[in-house]
C-alpha positions in Angstrom: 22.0 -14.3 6.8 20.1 -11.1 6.8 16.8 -10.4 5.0 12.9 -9.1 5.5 9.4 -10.3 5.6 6.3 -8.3 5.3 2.4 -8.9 4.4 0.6 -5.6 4.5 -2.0 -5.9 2.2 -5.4 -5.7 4.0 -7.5 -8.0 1.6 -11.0 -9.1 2.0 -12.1 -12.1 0.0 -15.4 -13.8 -1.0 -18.7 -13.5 -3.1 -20.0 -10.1 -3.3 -17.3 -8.3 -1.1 -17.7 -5.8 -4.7 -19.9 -3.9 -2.7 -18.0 -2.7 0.2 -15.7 -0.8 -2.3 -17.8 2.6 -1.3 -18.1 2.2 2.5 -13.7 1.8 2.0 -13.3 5.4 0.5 -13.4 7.6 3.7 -11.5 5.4 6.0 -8.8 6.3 3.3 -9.9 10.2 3.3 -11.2 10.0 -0.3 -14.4 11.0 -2.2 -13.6 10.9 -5.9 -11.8 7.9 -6.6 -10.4 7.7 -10.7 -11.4 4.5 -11.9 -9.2 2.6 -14.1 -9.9 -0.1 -16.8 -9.3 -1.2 -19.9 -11.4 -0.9 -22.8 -12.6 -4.6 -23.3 -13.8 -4.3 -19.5 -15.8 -1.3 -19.6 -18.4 -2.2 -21.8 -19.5 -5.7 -19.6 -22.7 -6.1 -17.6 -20.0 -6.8 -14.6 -18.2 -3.3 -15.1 -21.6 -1.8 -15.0 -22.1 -3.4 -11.4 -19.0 -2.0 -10.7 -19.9 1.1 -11.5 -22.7 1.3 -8.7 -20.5 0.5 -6.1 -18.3 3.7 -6.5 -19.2 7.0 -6.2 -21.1 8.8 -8.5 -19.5 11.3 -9.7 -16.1 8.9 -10.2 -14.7 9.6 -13.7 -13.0 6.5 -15.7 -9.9 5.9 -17.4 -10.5 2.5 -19.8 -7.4 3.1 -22.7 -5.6 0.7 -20.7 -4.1 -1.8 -23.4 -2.4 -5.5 -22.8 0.7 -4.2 -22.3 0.6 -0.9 -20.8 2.5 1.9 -22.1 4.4 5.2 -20.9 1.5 7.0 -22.3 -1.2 5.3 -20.6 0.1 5.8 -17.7 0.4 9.9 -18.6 -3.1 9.8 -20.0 -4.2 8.8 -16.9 -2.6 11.0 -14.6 -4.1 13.9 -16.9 -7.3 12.6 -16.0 -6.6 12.1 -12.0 -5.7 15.9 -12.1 -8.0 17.5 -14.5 -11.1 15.4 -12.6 -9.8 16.4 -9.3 -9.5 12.9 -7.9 -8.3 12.0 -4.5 -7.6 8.0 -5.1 -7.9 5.4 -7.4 -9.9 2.0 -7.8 -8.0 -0.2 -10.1 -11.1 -2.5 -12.2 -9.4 -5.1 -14.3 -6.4 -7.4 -14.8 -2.7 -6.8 -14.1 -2.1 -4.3 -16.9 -5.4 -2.3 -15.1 -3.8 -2.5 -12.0 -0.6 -2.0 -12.8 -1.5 1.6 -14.5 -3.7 2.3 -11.5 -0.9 1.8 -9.0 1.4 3.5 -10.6 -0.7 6.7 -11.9 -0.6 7.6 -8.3 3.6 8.5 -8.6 3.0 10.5 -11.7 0.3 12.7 -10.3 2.3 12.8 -7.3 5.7 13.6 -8.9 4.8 15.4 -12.1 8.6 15.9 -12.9 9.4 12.3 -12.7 9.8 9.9 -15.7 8.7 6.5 -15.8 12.6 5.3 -17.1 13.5 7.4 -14.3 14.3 6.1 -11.0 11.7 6.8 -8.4 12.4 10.1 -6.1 14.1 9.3 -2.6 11.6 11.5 -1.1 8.5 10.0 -2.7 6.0 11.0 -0.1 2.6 9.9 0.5 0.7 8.6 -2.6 -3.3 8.9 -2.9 -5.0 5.8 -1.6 -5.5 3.3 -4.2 -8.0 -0.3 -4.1 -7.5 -2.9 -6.4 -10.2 -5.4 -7.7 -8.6 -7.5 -9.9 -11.1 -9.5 -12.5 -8.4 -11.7 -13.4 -6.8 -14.9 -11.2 -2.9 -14.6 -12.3 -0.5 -11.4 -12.1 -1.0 -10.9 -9.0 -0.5 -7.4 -9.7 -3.2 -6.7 -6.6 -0.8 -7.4 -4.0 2.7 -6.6 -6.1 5.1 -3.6 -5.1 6.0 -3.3 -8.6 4.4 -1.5 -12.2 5.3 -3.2 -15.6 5.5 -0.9 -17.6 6.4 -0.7 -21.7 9.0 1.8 -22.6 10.3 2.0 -25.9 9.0 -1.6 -26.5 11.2 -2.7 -23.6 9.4 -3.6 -20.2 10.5 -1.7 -17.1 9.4 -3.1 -13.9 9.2 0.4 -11.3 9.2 -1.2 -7.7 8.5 1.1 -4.4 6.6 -0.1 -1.6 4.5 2.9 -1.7 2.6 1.0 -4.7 0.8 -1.1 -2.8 -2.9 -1.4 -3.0 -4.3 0.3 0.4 -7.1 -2.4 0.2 -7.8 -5.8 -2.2 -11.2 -6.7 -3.1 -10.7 -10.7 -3.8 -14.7 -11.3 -5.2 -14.9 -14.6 -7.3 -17.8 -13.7 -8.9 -16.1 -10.9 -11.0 -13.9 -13.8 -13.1 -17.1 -16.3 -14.1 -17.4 -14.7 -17.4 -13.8 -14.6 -18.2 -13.0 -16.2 -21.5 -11.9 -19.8 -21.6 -8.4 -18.9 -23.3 -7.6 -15.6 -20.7 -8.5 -18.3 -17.5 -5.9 -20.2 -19.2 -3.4 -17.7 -20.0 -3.8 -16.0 -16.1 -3.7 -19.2 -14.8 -0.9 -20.1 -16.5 1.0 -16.8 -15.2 0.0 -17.3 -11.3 1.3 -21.0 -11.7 4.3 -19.5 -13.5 5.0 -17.3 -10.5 4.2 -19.7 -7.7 6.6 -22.4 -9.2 10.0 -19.6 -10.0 9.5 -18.0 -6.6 9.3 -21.3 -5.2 12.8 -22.2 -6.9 14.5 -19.2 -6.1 17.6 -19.2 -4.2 16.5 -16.6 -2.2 16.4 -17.1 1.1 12.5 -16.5 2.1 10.8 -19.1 3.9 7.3 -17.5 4.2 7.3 -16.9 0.2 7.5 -20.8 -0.2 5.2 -21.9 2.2 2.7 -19.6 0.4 3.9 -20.3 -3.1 3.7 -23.9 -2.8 0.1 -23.9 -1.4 -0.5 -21.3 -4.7 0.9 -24.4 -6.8 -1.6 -27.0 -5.1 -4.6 -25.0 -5.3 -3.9 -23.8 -8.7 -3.5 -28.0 -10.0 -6.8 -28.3 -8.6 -8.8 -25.7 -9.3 -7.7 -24.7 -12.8 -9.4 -27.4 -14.6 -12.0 -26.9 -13.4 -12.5 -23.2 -14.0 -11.9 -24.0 -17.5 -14.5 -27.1 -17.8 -17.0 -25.2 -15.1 -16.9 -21.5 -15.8 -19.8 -20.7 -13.1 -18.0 -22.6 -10.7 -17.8 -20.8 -7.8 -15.0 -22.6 -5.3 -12.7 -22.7 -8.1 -13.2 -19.4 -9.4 -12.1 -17.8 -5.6 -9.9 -20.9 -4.8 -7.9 -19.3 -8.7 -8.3 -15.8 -7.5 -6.2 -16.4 -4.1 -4.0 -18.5 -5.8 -2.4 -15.7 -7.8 -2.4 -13.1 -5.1 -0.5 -16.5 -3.2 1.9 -15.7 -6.1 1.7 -12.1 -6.2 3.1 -12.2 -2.8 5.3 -15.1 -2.4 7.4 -13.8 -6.2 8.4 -10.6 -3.4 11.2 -13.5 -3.3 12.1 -12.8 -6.9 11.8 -15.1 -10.1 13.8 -17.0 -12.8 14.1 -17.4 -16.0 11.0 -18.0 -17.5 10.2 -14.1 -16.9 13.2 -13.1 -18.5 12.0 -15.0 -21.3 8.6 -13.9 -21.2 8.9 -10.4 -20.6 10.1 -9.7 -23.8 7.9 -11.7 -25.7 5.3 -9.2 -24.8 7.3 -6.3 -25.5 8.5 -7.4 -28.7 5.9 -9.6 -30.1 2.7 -8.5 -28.6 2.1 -11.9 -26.7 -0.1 -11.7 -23.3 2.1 -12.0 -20.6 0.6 -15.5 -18.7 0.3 -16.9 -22.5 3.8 -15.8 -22.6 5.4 -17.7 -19.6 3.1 -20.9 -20.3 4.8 -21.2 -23.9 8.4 -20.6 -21.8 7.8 -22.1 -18.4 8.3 -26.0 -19.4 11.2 -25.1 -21.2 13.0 -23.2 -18.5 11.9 -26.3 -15.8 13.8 -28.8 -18.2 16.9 -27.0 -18.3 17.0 -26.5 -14.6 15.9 -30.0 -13.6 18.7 -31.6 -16.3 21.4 -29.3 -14.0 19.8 -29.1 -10.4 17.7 -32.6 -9.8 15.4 -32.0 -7.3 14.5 -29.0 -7.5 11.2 -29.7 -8.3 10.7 -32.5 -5.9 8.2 -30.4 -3.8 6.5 -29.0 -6.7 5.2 -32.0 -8.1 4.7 -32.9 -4.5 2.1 -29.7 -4.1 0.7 -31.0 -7.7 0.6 -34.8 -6.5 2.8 -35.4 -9.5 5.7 -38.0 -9.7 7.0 -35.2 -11.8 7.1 -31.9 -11.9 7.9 -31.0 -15.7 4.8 -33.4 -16.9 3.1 -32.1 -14.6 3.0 -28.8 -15.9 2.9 -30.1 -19.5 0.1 -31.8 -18.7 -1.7 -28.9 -17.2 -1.3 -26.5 -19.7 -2.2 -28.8 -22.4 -5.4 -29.7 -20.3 -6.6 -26.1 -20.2 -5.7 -25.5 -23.7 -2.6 -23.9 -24.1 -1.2 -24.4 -27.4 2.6 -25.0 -27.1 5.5 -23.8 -29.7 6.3 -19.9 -30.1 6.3 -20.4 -33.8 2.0 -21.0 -33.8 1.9 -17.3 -31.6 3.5 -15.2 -34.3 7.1 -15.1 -33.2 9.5 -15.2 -35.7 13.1 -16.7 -35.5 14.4 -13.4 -36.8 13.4 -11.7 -33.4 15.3 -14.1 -31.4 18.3 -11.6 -30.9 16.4 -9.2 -30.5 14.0 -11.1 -27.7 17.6 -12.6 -26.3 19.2 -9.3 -25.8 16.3 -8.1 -23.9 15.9 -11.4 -22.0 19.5 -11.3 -21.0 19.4 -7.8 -19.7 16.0 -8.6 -17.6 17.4 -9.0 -13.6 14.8 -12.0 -13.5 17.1 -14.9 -14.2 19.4 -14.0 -12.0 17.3 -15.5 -9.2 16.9 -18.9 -11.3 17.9 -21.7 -9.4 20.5 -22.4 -12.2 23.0 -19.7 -13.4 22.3 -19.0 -17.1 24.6 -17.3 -20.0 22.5 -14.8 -22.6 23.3 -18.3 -25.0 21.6 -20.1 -22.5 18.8 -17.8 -23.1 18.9 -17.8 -27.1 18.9 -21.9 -27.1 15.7 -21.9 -24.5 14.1 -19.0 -27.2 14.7 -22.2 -29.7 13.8 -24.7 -27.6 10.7 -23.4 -27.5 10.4 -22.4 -30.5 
């Protein structure tokens, strides 16, 4: 048995930490950091607050959609070099972050395509901080970029991604909308509980991911009932980087799933596993029992799958594909992709692509 462990994110958590993003900037060697959002972001009192704590003369980049595409990530880049930047502060959720960490490459390797692989010889990228507004991809601490090609999702993975620093500051998610604390909740829990089941061997990831899944049964609800709540708020926030780092493990087959569902149909990614996620645990429980036992343990559950049910109907999530737009005409299509998606090979049950089409209906 052979394999690798490492935590390198330096991350500093709790109310207000916001403002140290400028006194971070010349430990890295920067001075002009591009800033990148998305356009729903920009225009809040809390990106304005932002906007103080970074240097003044810091363009932004904000056309960052849902599910980022090949040209955002290229529009960005244009606006890294034509600004003369030296780094980048990622503002947002994991599509924000996820452009920001990987706009970095493209400046740095101008010939390189994003459907490319990534350049042995990929060199030193500019210094990036991430301050995530969100609490569920996890995207702050991830090696990885999703990215939309083609209406496919690629995931590009290089250590060299990493954030430099993570700025954890619970007050940046209060006035996040009832139905996206659900939805990124719903994706950090999603990740805590298939890195958890993976067959990989990687003790530290489950330690980690099954404290994620206990704090996230806790605080959830009440982030959704008390929006202003502080505790819950940063007890959410560290939750999903808990999942951000413990899925370095891998996942299962509720991403496969998932991933194409925002591809193909649009849907937000954490909405996207919560519709999925119950599904996938029934199939797997019916062929592996047990392999929840310590999940429902870390939700002080009898059982697991209820558990979950329970939760996501408690925060609101509204179950059944069919009432989100997708279409039993796309299920090929969604199946195909799903199939070809390297996540459910790490599922703690071996699955065929019909395997995949019947959950697609299952959940349907």
């Amino acid at each position: 048995m052979a394999t690798s462990f490492s935590f390198p994110t330096q991350i500093q958590f709790g109310t207000g930490m916001l403002g140290t993003v400028r006194s971070l900037l010349p430990a890295l060697g920067a001075n002009k950091p591009l800033v990148v959002t998305d356009a729903g972001l920009v225009s809040t009192p809390m990106f304005s607050g932002a906007m103080k704590v970074v240097p003044t003369n810091s363009p932004v980049y904000s056309d960052v959609k849902s599910n980022p595409s090949a040209d955002e990530v290229e529009a960005a880049a244009v606006s890294f070099i034509k600004n003369g930047c030296d780094a980048v502060i990622g503002i947002g959720g994991g599509s924000a972050l996820d452009v920001a960490k990987i706009v970095r490459l493209s400046v740095h390797q101008r010939r390189w395509k994003l459907a490319d692989p990534i350049p042995a010889d990929i060199g030193e990228l500019a210094p990036f901080i991430a301050v995530p507004t969100t609490a569920g991809t996890g995207s702050e601490v991830g090696r990885s970029s999703v990215i939309t090609i083609d209406n496919k999702k690629h995931v590009i993975f290089h250590p060299a991604l990493l954030a430099n620093r993570v700025i954890l500051d619970p007050s940046l998610t209060i006035d996040l909308p009832p139905k996206l604390t659900a939805a990124t909740g719903a994706d950090a829990l999603t990740h805590c509980i298939e890195s958890f089941t993976s067959p990989e061997f990687h003790p530290l990831c489950d330690g980690i991911a099954l404290e994620g899944i206990h704090l996230i049964a806790r605080a959830l609800p009440i982030a959704m009932k008390e929006p202003t709540n502080i505790d819950a708020r940063g007890n959410m926030l560290v939750a999903a980087t808990m999942g951000g780092i413990a899925f370095q493990k891998d996942l299962g087959a509720a991403h496969s799933l998932a991933h194409p569902l925002s591809a193909i149909c649009g849907l937000h990614h954490g909405l996207a596993n919560a519709l999925v996620l119950p599904t996938v645990m029934k199939f797997n429980a019916a062929r592996k029992p047990g392999v929840y036992d310590r999940v429902a343990t870390a939700m002080s559950a009898k059982d697991a799958v209820a558990a979950v049910e329970s939760l996501l109907g408690e925060i609101g999530i509204e179950t059944g594909l069919a009432k989100h737009g997708v279409k039993p005409s796309q299920l090929d299509a969604l199946t195909d992709q799903a199939f070809d998606d390297s996540c459910h090979k790490t599922n703690p049950v071996p699955l065929t692509r019909a395997d995949l089409y019947h959950l697609y209906e299952e959940a349907m």
